[in-house]
C-alpha positions, -999 to +999 in steps of 0.1 A: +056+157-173+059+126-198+079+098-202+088+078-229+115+048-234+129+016-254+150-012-238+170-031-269+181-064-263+193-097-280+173-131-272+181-157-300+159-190-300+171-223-312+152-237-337+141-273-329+128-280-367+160-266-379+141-233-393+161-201-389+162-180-360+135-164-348+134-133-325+113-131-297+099-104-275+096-103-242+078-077-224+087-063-191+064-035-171+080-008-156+074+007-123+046+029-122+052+065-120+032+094-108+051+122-132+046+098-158+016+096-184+009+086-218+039+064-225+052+062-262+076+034-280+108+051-291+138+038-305+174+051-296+174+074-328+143+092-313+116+079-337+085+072-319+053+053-319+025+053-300+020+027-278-009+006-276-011+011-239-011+032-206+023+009-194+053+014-199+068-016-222+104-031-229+106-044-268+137-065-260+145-071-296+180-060-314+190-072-349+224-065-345+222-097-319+200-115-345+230-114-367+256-123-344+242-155-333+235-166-374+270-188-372+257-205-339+225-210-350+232-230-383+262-252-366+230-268-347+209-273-382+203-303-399+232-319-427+225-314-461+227-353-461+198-357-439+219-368-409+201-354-381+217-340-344+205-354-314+181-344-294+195-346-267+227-322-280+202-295-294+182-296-256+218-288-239+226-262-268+194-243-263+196-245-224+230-228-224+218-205-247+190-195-229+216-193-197+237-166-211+206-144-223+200-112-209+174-086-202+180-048-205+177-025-175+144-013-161+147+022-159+119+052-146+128+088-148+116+108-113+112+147-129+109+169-098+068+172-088+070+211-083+066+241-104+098+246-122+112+281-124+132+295-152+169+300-143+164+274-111+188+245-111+166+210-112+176+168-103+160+146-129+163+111-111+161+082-127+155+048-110+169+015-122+150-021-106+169-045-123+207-055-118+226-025-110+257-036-114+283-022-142+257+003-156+266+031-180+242+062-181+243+090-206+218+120-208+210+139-236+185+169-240+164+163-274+147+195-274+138+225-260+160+260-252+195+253-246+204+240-207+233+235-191+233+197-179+253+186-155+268+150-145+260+135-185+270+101-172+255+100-135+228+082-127+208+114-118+214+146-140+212+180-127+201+201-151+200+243-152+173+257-168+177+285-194+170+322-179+137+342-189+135+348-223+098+351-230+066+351-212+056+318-228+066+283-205+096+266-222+091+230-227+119+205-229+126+169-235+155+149-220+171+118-225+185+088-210+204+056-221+211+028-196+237+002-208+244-030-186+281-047-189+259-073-214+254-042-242+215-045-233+206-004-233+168+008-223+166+044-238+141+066-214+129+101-222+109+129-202+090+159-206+094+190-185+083+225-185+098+256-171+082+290-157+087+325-153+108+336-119+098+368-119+125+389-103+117+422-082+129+444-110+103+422-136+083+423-103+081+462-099+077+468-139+045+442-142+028+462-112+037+497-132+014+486-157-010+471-135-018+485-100-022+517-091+012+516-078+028+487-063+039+491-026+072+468-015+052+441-002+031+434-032+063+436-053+083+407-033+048+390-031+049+389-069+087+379-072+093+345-079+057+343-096+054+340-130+036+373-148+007+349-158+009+334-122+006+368-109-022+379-133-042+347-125-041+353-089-052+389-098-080+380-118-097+355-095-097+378-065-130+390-053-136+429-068-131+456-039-166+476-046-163+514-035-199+516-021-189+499+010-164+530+017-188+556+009-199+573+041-216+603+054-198+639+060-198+643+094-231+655+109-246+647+074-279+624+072-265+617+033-235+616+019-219+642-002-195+648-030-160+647-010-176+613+005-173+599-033-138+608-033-130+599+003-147+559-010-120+564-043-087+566-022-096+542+005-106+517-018-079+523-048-049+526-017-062+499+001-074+474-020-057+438-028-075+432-061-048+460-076-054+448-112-093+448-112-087+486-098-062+498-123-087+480-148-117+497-140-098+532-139-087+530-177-124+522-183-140+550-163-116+571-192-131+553-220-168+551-204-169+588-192-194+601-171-187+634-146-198+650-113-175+679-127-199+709-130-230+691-135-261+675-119-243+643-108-225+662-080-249+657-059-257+620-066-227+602-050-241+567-046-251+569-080-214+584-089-200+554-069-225+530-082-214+537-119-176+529-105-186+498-090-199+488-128-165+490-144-149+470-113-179+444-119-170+438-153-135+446-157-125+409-162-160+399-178-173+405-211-174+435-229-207+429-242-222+428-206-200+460-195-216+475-227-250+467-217-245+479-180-232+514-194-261+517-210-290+510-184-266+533-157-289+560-151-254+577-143-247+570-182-288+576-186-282+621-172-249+626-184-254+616-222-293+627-222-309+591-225-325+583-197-360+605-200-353+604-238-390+605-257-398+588-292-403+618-317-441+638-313-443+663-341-470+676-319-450+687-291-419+695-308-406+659-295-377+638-311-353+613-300-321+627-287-292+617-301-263+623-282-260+588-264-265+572-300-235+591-313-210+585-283-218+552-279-203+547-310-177+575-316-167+568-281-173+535-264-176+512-295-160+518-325-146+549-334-150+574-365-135+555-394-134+518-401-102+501-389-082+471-398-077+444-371-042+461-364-062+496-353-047+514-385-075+529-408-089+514-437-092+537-465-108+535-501-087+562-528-063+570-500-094+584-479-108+573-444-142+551-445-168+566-420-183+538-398-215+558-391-237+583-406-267+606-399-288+573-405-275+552-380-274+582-353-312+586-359-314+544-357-297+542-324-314+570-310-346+555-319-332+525-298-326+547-264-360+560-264-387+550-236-361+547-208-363+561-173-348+552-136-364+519-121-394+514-105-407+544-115-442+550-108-448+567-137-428+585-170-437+618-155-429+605-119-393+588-118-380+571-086-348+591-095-324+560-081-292+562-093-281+528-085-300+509-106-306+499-142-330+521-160-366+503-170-384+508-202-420+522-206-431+516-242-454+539-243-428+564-246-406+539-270-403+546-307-420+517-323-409+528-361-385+504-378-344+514-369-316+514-386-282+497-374-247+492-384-237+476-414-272+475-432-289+456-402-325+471-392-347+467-362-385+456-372-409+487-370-432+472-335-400+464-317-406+469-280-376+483-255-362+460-241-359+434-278-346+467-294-320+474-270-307+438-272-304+439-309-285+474-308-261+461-287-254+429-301-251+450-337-226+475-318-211+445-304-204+425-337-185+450-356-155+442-369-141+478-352-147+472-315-117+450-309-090+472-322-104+504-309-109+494-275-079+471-275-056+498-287-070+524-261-060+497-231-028+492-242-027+536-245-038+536-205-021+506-198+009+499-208+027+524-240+009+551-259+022+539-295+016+505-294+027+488-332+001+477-352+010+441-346+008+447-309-029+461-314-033+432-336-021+405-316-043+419-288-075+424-311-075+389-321-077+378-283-105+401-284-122+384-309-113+353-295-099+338-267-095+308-281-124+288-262-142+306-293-153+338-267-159+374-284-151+399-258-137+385-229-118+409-214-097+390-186-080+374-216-079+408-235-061+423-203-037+391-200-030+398-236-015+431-232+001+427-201+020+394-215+024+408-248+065+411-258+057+447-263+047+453-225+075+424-206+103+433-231+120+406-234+134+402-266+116+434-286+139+464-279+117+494-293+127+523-298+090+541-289+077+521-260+061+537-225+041+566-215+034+596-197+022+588-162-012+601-156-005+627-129-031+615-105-013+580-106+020+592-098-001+611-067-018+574-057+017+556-059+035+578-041+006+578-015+003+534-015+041+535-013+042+558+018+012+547+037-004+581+035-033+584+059-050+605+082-055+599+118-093+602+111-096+579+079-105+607+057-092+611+023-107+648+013-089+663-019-111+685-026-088+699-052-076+673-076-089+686-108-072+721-101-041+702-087-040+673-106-054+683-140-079+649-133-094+632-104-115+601-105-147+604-130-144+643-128-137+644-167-146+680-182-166+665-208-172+629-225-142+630-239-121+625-212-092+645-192-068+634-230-078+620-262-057+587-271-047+605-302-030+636-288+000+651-304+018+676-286+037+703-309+071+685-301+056+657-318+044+669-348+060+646-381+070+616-362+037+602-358+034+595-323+012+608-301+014+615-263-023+618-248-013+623-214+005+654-224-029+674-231-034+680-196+008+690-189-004+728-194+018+753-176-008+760-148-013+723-137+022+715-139+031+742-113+000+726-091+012+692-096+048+703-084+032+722-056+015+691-045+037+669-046+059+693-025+031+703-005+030+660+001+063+648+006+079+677+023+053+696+044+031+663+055+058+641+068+046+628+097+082+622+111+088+660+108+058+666+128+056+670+167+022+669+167-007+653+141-037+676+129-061+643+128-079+658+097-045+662+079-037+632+055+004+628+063+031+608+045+047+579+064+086+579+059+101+562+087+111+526+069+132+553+046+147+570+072+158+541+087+172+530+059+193+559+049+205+563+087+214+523+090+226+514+055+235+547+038+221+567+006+227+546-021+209+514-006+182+540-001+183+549-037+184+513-046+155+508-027+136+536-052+147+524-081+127+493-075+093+508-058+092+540-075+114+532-111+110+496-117+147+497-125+145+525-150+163+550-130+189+565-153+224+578-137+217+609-144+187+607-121+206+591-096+236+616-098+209+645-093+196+625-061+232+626-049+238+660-053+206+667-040+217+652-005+249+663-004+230+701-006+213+690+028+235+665+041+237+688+071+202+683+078+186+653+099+174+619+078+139+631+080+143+661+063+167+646+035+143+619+028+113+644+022+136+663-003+147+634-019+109+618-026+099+653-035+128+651-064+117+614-072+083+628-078+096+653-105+121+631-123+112+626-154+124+588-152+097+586-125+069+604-146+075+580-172+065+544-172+089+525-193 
């Protein structure tokens, strides 16, 4: 907060030479204050100068007095005849003059210390040491969003801040003039800035886009917060890694499959780092690997090792994250690089290529050139590949020579899945590479040099920021993001305006504070998304504490159920492809990815599970618990709907389960729904109505 001000007085000097008058200025300090800093010289008008120092001055000078006291001033000069006053006259004039002279009011503004909330209502104080007495005050606001203010001619104003109307802090200047009964006036101003409050609603919509679905206590943890606040906090929490979860099936010396899941749900139900989690699961669908029908089954630490990568650098930079997904020897099996030879005409040897394509098609930068706003650039009205056969056999080149670490020998790997590969050069093609964008790797390049140079040359082009920044918005936040949204976040991307390429906590903050994602003055008419059907599984099961009495989360069918399940893609390209358009869609040019996987069969398993959830595994309809059995916890719900009746119930959903997007057509259907089974106990109408929530479509879409 700053505070700036002027004190205008009149102080006339008789002349003792008989000169005319001369103004004078007389300098008073005003009391320190802590919420004040750099202090500026303003006039009443509000033009300002920069003061030549840290204290705050007075410049007691007004020329409307100068003129006043003309008259007086020449009755005391000398004759035109030479005829001089007496001394002794002029002494007695200027002591009475200097008698009836003035000073203006010393006057400090006392903003309120605290963070200051949009819509609050705030006391600016302001604190007057010289003569009280007969003191006008009058407050003004000079800029900033419209506030009420309250009490204009007080000597404290209360002022009520304007209500959210953007994500960004509103700053505001105020005003004060203090007027003593002698027309000396001091004219103060201050600087304040307001917040974000979020509310639950604005609450419960942020953690849609970023959790894995918010639970009530992390959405009245978040109210009051800022977004930026909230995503701070987020940000500088420690990451919950899954490898401490992973344990051994029972009478097991090593740890299977189902033990990878089992580490997925106690970590992503249980962690507090919700962000970092939701994070790192839109990257595991951008960085695919899969223990779905391959070797990596049976490598769980490795599987869970790979997980903890994205979690690691979720909020660091993507060139590191790049890097990392590289060296996984995870990454290394699935995509055929790890083990991957230079080419030996001999024995029928060459580089494979298949990591060299998808790390480009896939995790970099796409098929065809972009623009910064993720729309394709095009020469005669036709797309501009980013790649060709060249650069596929240059990369591939690049990933030769690399095996799991600490390997004894190429022919005898460690086979550990948890660390970053190591290079044998022996086995590294040494010809001369070709990159991106005409760059090319020295023929003698060892390993290690060559991989760095890849990756910076993947790392540099102009496409990674739109492509990746467009496809985190898709899992994030609305699958039709406008160009300027993708553009606004690209830039971030670029930079994050400490001059930072890549820094993906400010690429995240981006889209999550974006207009597009909070809402606040952008009405759209395409905005939201299909909720990925495991998500809608993992909120319902944060929201309702779902557990088993032995701590074990096996799902052994979530792929079958679900259509997806944590890093069980079907292939590379994910469970959905960001550019998915669904028949229904066809013309408008929009695209719904999550859609790919709504066939008829795993919506009728997704239906069944969610029944199979909310309706057969209430604990409260239970007698007795099977302890390997993962239940639903419902009883803060029944309690409500027997205490303070259905719609404070339905109230309550709206905000954990609809972020205030449940339409009255939804809520009519819940009604009806209860009045079919109003006959039955609160146990079993609270299982049908969550079973209905989870098949709304207002709850399968985040908006």
């Amino acid at each position: 907060m700053k505070m700036r001000f002027l004190s205008v007085a009149a102080i006339v000097l008789l002349s003792a030479c008989g000169g005319g008058g001369e103004s004078n200025s007389n300098s008073n300090a005003a009391p320190d204050s802590s919420n004040s800093s750099n202090t500026n010289t303003a006039s009443p008008n509000g033009d300002r100068t920069e003061s030549s120092s840290d204290t705050n001055t007075q410049d007691n000078v007004s020329s409307g007095s100068q003129a006043d006291n003309t008259n007086e001033q020449s009755d005391h000069q000398s004759n035109a005849d030479g005829n001089e006053s007496s001394s002794e006259g002029n002494n007695e004039e200027n002591e009475g003059a200097a008698d009836n002279i003035g000073t203006a009011p010393i006057v400090d503004l006392k903003p309120p210390g605290a963070v200051l909330r949009k819509g609050n209502e705030i006391i600016i104080n302001s604190v007057v040491t010289s003569p009280t007495e007969n003191l006008t005050y009058a407050w003004m606001q000079v800029a900033g969003p419209e506030a009420t203010l309250i009490g204009t001619d007080s000597q404290n104003l209360t002022v009520i801040l304007p209500t959210t109307h953007s994500v960004e802090k509103d700053l505001f200047t105020f005003s004060l003039t203090v007027t003593n009964n002698a027309g000396l006036s001091t004219y103060v101003e201050t600087d304040i800035e307001s917040v974000n409050a979020m509310t639950e609603l604005q609450a419960s919509a942020l953690l849609q886009q970023a959790t894995l679905g918010a639970t009530l206590t992390e959405i009245q943890a978040a109210t009051g917060l800022s977004e930026e606040e909230w995503l701070d906090q987020q940000i500088l929490l420690e990451p919950t890694y899954h490898t401490p979860f992973l344990e051994n099936y029972p009478d097991r010396e090593n740890p299977s499959h189902i033990n990878r899941i089992d580490a997925w749900w106690k970590a992503s139900l249980s962690a507090p780092d919700q962000l970092r989690q939701r994070v790192a699961f839109a990257l595991s669908e951008i960085f695919v690997v899969s223990d779905a029908n391959t070797s990596l089954k049976g490598e769980p630490e490795g599987m869970v090792a790979y997980y903890d990568t994205l979690l690691k650098h979720a909020f660091g930079n993507f060139r590191a994250l790049l890097e990392s997904v590289t060296l996984s020897p995870v990454m290394g099996v699935y995509l055929s690089h790890l083990g991957n030879e230079k080419a030996d005409a001999e024995r029928n040897i060459r580089p494979d290529e298949n990591y060299a394509r998808e790390v480009m098609q896939l995790f970099t930068i796409g098929l065809n050139e972009l623009n910064l706003d993720g729309t394709a650039k095009l020469n005669d009205n036709n797309t501009i590949p980013t790649y060709s056969q060249q650069e596929i056999a240059g990369f591939a080149k690049v990933f030769t020579g690399w095996t799991f670490a600490y390997s004894a020998r190429w022919d005898r790997p460690s086979r550990n899945y948890t660390l970053p590969m190591h290079a044998f050069s022996d086995y590294h093609s040494m010809e001369e590479k070709a990159l991106l964008n005409g760059d090319i790797i020295p023929a003698g390049t060892g390993p290690e040099e060559s991989m760095q140079q890849a990756l910076d040359n993947l790392f540099s082009h102009q496409n990674v920021a739109p492509f990746i920044s467009k496809q985190l918005i898709q899992r994030l936040v609305k699958s039709n993001p406008t160009p300027a949204y993708v553009e606004r976040v690209a830039s971030v991307f670029n930079d994050n305006g400490q001059g930072i390429r890549g820094d993906l906590a400010a690429v995240i903050k981006a889209i999550l504070l974006d207009d597009e994602a909070r809402k606040y003055s952008s009405v759209l008419v395409h905005s939201g998304k299909i909720k990925e059907p495991i998500l809608t599984k993992v909120h319902l099961w944060r929201v309702l504490n779902a557990r088993s009495e032995l701590n074990r989360y096996y799902t052994w069918n979530l792929s079958t159920t679900y259509g997806q399940g944590p890093l069980l893609s079907p292939s590379v390209f994910n469970f959905f492809r960001p550019d998915h358009v669904p028949n229904e869609l066809q013309g408008l040019g929009l695209v719904a990815p999550e859609l790919q996987i709504a066939t008829d069969s795993n919506m009728i398993a997704t239906t069944n599970g969610h029944y199979g959830d909310l309706v057969w595994r209430m604990a409260e309809r239970k007698n007795t618990l099977n302890p390997k059995t993962i239940y639903m916890y419902g009883q803060s719900d029944i309690t409500m709907l027997s205490n303070n009746g259905l719609q404070a119930l339905l109230d309550y959903y709206n905000l954990v389960y609809f972020a205030g997007s449940m339409s009255d057509s939804t809520r009519s259907a819940l009604v009806d729904l209860d009045s079919y089974f109003a006959r039955k106990d609160a146990v079993h109408r609270v299982a049908q109505l969550l079973y209905m929530v989870s098949l709304s479509p207002d709850f399968n879409y985040q908006n």
